[in-house]
C-alpha positions in Angstrom: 0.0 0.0 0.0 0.9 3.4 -0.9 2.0 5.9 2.3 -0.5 8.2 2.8 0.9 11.7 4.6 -0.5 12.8 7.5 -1.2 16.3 6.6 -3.8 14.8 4.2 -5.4 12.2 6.3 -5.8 15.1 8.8 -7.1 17.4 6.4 -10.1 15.3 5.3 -13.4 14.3 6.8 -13.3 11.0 5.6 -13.4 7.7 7.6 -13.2 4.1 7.3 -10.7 3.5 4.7 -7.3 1.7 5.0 -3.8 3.8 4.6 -0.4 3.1 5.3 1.6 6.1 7.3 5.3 6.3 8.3 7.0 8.6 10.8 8.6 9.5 14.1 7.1 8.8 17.0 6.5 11.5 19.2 5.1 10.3 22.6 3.9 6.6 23.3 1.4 6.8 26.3 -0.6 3.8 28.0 1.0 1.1 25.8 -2.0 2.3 23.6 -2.0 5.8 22.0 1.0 6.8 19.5 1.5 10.2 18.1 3.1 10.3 15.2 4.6 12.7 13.0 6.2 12.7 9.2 7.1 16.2 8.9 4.0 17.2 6.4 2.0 19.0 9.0 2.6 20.5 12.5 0.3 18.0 14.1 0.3 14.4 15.1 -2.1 11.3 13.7 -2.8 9.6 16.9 -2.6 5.7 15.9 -4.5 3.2 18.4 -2.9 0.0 19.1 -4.5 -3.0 20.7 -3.7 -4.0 24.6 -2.6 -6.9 23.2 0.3 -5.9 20.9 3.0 -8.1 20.6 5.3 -6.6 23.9 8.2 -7.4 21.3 7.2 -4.5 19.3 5.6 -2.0 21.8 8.8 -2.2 23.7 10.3 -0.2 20.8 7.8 2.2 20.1 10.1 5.0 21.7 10.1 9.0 21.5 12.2 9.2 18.2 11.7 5.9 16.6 10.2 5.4 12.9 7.7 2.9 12.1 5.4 2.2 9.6 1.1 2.0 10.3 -0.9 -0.1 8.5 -4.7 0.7 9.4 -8.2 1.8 9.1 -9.0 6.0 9.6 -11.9 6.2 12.1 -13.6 9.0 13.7 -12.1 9.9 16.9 -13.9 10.3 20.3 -11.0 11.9 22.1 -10.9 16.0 22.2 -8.8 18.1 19.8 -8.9 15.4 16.6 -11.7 14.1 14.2 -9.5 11.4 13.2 -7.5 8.3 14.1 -5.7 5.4 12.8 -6.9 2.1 14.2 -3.5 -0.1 13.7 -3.9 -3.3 12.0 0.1 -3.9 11.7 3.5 -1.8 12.8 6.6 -2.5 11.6 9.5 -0.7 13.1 11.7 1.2 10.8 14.4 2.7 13.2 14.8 1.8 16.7 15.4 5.4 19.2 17.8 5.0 22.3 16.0 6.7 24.5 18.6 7.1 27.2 20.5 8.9 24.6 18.0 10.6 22.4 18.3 14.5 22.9 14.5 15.4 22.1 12.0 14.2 25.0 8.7 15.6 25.8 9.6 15.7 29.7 12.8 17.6 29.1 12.1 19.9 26.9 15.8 21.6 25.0 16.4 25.6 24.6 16.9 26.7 21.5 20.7 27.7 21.9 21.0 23.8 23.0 18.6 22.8 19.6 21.6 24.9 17.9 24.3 22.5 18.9 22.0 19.8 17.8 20.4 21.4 14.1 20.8 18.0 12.9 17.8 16.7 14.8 16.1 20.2 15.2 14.1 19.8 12.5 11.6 17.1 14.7 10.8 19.6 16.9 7.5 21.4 16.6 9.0 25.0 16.6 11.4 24.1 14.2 9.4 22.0 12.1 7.0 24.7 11.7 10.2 27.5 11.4 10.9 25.5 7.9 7.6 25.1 6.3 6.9 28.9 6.7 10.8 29.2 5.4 9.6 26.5 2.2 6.4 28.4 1.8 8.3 32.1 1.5 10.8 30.8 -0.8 8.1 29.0 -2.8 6.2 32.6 -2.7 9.3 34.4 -3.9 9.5 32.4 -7.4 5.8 32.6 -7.8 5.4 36.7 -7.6 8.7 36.7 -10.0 7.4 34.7 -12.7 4.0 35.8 -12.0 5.2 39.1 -13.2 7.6 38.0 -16.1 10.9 38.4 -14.4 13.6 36.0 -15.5 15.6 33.8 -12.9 19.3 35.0 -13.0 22.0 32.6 -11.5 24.7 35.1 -10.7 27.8 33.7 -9.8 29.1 32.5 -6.7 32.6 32.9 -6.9 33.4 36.1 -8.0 36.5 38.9 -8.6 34.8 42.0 -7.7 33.1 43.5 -4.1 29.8 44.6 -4.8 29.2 46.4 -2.0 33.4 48.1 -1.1 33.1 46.3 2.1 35.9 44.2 1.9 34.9 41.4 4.3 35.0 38.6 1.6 35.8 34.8 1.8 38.8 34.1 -0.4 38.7 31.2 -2.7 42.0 30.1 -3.5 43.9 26.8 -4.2 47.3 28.3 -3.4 48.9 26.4 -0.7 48.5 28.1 2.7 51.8 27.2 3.9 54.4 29.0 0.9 51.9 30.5 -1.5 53.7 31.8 -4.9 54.7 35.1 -4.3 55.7 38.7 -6.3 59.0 40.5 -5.8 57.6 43.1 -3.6 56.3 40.1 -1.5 52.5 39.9 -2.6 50.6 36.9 -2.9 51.0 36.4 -6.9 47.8 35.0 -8.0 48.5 34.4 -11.0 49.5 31.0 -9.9 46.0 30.8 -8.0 43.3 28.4 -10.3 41.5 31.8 -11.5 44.4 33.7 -12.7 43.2 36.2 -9.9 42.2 36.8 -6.5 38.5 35.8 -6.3 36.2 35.6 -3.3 32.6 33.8 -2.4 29.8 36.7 -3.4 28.5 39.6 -1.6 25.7 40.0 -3.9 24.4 39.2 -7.1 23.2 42.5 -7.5 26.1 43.7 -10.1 26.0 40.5 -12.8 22.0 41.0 -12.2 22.3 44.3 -14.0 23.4 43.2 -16.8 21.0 40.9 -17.2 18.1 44.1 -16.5 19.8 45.5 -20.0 18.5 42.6 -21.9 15.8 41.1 -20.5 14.1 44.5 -18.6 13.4 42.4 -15.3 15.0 39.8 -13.6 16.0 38.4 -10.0 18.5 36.5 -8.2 17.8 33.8 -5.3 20.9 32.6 -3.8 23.6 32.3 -1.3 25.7 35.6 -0.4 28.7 35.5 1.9 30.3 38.3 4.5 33.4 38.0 6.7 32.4 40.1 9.1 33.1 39.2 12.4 29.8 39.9 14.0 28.5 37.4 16.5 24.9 38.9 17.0 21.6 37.5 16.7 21.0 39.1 13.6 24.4 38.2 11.1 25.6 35.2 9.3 28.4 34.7 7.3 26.7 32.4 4.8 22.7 34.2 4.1 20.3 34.0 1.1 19.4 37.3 -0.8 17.2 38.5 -3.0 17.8 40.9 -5.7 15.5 42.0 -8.1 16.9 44.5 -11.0 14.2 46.1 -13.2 15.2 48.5 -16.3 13.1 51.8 -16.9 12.4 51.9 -13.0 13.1 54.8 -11.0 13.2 54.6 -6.9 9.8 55.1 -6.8 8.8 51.8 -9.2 11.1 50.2 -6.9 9.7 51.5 -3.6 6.2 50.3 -5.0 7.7 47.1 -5.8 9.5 45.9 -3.0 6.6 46.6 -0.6 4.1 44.1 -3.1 6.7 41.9 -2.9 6.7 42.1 0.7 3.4 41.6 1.2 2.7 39.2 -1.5 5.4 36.5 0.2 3.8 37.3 3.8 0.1 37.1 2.3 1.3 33.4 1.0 2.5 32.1 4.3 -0.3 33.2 5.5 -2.7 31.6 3.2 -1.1 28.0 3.3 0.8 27.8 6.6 -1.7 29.1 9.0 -1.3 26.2 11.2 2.4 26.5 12.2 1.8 30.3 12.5 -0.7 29.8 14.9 1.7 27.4 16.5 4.6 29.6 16.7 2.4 33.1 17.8 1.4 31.2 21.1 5.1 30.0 21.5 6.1 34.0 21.3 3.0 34.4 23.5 4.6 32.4 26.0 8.3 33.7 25.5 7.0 36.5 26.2 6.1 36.0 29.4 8.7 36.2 31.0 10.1 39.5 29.6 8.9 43.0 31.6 5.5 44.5 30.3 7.0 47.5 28.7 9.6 44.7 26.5 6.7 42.7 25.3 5.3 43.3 21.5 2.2 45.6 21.3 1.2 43.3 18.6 1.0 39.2 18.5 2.6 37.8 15.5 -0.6 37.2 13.9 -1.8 40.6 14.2 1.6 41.6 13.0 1.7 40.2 9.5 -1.8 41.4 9.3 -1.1 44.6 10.2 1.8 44.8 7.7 -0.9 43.3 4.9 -3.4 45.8 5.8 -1.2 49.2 5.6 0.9 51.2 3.8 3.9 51.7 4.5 4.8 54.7 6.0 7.8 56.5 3.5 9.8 59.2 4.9 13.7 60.7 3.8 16.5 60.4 5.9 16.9 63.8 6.7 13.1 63.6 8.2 14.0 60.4 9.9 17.1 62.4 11.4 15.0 65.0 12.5 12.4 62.5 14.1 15.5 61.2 16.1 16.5 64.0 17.2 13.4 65.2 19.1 12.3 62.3 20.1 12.1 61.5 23.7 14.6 58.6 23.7 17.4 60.6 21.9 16.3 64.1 24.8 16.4 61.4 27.8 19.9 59.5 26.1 18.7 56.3 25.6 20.3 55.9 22.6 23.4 54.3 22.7 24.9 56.0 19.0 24.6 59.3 18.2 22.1 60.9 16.0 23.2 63.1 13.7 22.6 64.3 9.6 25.7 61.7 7.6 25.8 59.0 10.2 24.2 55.1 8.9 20.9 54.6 11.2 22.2 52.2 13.6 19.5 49.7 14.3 18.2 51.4 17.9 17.5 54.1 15.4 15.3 52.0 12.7 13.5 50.3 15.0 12.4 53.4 17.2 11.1 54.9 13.9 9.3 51.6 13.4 7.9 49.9 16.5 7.7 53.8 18.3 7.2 56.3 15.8 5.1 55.5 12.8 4.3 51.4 14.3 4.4 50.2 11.1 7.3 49.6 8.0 8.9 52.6 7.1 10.6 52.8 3.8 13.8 55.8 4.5 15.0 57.7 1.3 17.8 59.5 -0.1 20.2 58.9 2.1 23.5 60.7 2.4 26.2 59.7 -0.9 29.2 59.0 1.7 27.5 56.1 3.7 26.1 54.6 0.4 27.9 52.7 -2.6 29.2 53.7 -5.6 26.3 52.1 -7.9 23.3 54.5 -6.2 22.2 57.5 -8.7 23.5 61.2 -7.4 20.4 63.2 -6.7 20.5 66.7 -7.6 21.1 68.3 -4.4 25.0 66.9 -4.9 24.4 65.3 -1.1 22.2 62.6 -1.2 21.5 59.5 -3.4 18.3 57.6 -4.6 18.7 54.7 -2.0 15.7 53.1 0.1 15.6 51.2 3.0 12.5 49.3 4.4 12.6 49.1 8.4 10.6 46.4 9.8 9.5 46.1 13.4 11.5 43.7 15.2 14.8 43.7 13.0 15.0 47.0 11.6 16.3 46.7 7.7 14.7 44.2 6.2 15.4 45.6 2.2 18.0 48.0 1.2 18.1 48.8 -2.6 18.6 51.9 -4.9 18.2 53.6 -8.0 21.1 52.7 -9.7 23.7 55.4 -10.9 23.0 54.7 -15.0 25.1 58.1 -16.2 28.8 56.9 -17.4 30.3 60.4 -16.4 28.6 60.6 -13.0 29.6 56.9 -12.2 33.1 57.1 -13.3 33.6 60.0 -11.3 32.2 58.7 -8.4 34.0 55.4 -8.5 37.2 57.6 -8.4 36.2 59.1 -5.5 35.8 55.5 -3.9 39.3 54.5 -5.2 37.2 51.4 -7.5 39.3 50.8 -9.8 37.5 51.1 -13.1 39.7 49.4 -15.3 38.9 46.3 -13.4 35.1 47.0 -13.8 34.9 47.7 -17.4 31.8 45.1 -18.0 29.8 47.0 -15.7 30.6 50.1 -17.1 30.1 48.7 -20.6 26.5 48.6 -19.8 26.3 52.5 -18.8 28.5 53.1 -23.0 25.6 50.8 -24.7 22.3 51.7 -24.4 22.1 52.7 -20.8 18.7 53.5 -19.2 17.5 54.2 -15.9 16.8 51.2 -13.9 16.7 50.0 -9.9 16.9 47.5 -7.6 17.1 46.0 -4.3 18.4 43.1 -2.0 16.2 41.7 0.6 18.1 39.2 3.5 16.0 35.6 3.3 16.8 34.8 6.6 15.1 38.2 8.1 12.2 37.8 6.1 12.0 34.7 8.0 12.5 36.2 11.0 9.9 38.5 11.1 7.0 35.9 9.9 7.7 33.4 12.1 8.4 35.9 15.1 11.2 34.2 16.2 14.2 36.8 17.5 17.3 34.9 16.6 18.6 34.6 12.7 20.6 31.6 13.5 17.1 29.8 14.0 15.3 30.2 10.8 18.5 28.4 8.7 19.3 25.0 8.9 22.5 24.9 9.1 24.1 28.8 10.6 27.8 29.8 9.7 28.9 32.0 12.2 31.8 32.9 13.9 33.9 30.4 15.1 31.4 27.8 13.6 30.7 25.7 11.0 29.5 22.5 12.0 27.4 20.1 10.5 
């Protein structure tokens, strides 16, 4: 007989028919009642056993096991299920130590212990339902691309330029570590390296997906982006999944306009077809929660949240208002914040999430932003001071998109990549695109992992990826 998953078997009325399920066994009670789980849904199939199972077999129906069901789907008279699985035969798949098995009901694991254990995090409820929301938003991503004609771009992974100036890139090499080839003055020569050239894992895709914008007018990358920045905080990785759409003929306000749809297309999704595990996970922040002060704990519950965000506009300011809104607030006049506030500095996140969660209570999308604390791509406004750049502040996390008009005049970007010391010779196939046929066009990046973040409500980034890269780790 065919498995049958539970999600189905729980999502229809239907009774007295046979099915095979398999799964993990989540809790075992009165040598009768199993709940079991195969990943498809949040919630267990209870499968009744007769008293009189062989003792050979219930003795290895354990908290972690696998075993196969082969039975008839009846009503159910206990509360909080309309089914059950009356069991005709169980075979054991996997046998579960239970001395030794992490995951028990009774002892319940934090999540900075689940981290140590991601391989096995996945069978937990919170996490199970952390990754169907992530599957779901992913899903949503392609769908609202293709939806709208955009072409999938695979930009490269291994690249020779920095995207962003930041210089905290990965270096892929196969030069021996030990006596790497080297120049007269002493340099690394890297000539001898497998590229010809020093090359480093991506920043962003956002560069290569221009070029593709000049051909096809609208396309996006999905993939993996890398920075070696030594920041151990709940909200960095060193390996992350972006998001960059690059549209030609848009300005910043086509791409304002777009990146909030997108936003609330993608939430709107997980919302439509993951309701169950979002329902799951706003009572678990309920009861986080609970132990924080009143004046810590979210006006909103994650529910009302995504709602909210589905329901509004967002609120669209420029930096120099957001400045000014610092500045007079009443946490800047009492010090509470602990970086300064001033017209030039980067918002630090205090900042964004004050104008979010304090301010306006809603997503604010912050323009033209001073040149200086932007990159080299963004187009010059006329005021000589400012650039066409956008950020979208979301509450809980603070920037959640950051993208741009992007600089398409040759003279103005070759002058201000010499102010930035970018060597243009080195760039000449991005500036090729500003010789041939340049047009005004924009784009932005949105983090993956924070978009997660703020749907499932949970607070650390290194719980909505499988597998987190952080300093001073990289297991599994």
């Amino acid at each position: 007989m065919a498995r049958t998953k539970i999600k189905d078997i729980l999502l229809s009325d239907k009774t007295d028919y046979t099915v095979n399920v398999k799964g993990w066994v989540r809790s075992f009670r009165n040598n009768q009642f199993i709940a079991l789980n195969d990943g498809s849904t949040i919630n267990n199939v209870q499968v009744v056993i007769t008293l009189d199972t062989d003792e050979a077999i219930t003795k290895r129906i354990t908290t972690g096991a696998s075993i196969s069901v082969d039975g008839t789907v009846i009503a159910s008279l206990g509360k909080g299920q309309k089914v059950e699985i009356k069991a005709d035969n169980i075979t054991i798949l996997g046998d579960c130590d239970t001395d030794k098995f992490p995951l028990q009901l009774k002892n319940r694991p934090s999540l900075e212990y689940l981290r140590e254990i991601a391989h096995l995090r996945f069978r937990t409820s919170t996490f199970g339902a952390i990754f169907r929301v992530r599957h779901s938003l992913a899903f949503a991503v392609h769908q609202f691309f293709n939806d709208r004609g955009f072409v999938y771009l695979h930009t490269p992974i291994i690249t020779a330029s920095d995207a962003e100036g930041a210089g905290e890139m990965f270096r892929v090499s196969t030069l021996p570590t030990e006596n790497p080839p080297r120049n007269e003055d002493g340099s690394i020569d890297y000539k001898e390296d497998f590229f010809g050239r020093c090359t480093n894992l991506t920043v962003s895709g956002q560069l290569e997906a221009e070029l593709g914008a000049m051909a096809f007018s609208e396309v996006y990358t999905f993939g993996p982006t890398f920075r070696a920045e030594n920041s151990n905080t709940a909200r960095h990785l060193a390996e992350f999944w972006m998001i960059e759409p690059e549209v030609a003929f848009n300005d910043i306000t086509d791409n304002m306009d777009l990146a909030e749809d997108f936003i609330r297309y993608i939430i709107g999704y997980a919302m439509q077809h993951n309701r169950e595990d979002l329902e799951f996970l706003a009572q678990r922040l309920v009861d986080e929660e609970k132990q924080k002060p009143m004046n810590e704990r979210s006006e909103l519950g994650l529910i009302e949240k995504l709602e909210f965000v589905l329901n509004n506009k967002f609120e669209r300011i420029t930096y120099t208002e957001a400045v000014d809104i610092l500045l007079n607030s009443p946490a800047n006049k009492k010090k509470k914040f602990q970086y300064e506030v001033k017209w030039g500095v980067d918002l630090q996140s205090e900042h964004e999430r004050y104008l979010v969660e304090k301010h306006f209570k809603k997503p604010v999308i912050v323009t033209d932003y001073p040149k200086d604390i932007k990159s080299f791509y963004m187009r010059q406004n006329d005021d000589g001071k400012t650039v066409a750049a956008m950020d979208i502040l979301a509450p809980g996390i603070g920037e959640i998109v950051g993208g741009s008009q992007r600089e398409e005049r040759l003279d103005k970007l070759e002058q201000r990549m010499k102010e930035m010391h970018i060597p243009a010779d080195e760039m000449y196939w991005y500036m090729d695109t500003r010789k041939f046929g340049t047009v005004p066009h924009a784009g932005f990046g949105l983090g993956f992992e924070r978009m997660v973040l703020f749907v499932t409500g949970m607070t650390n980034i290194r719980d909505v990826i499988p597998f987190p890269r952080t300093p001073k780790n990289a297991e599994f």
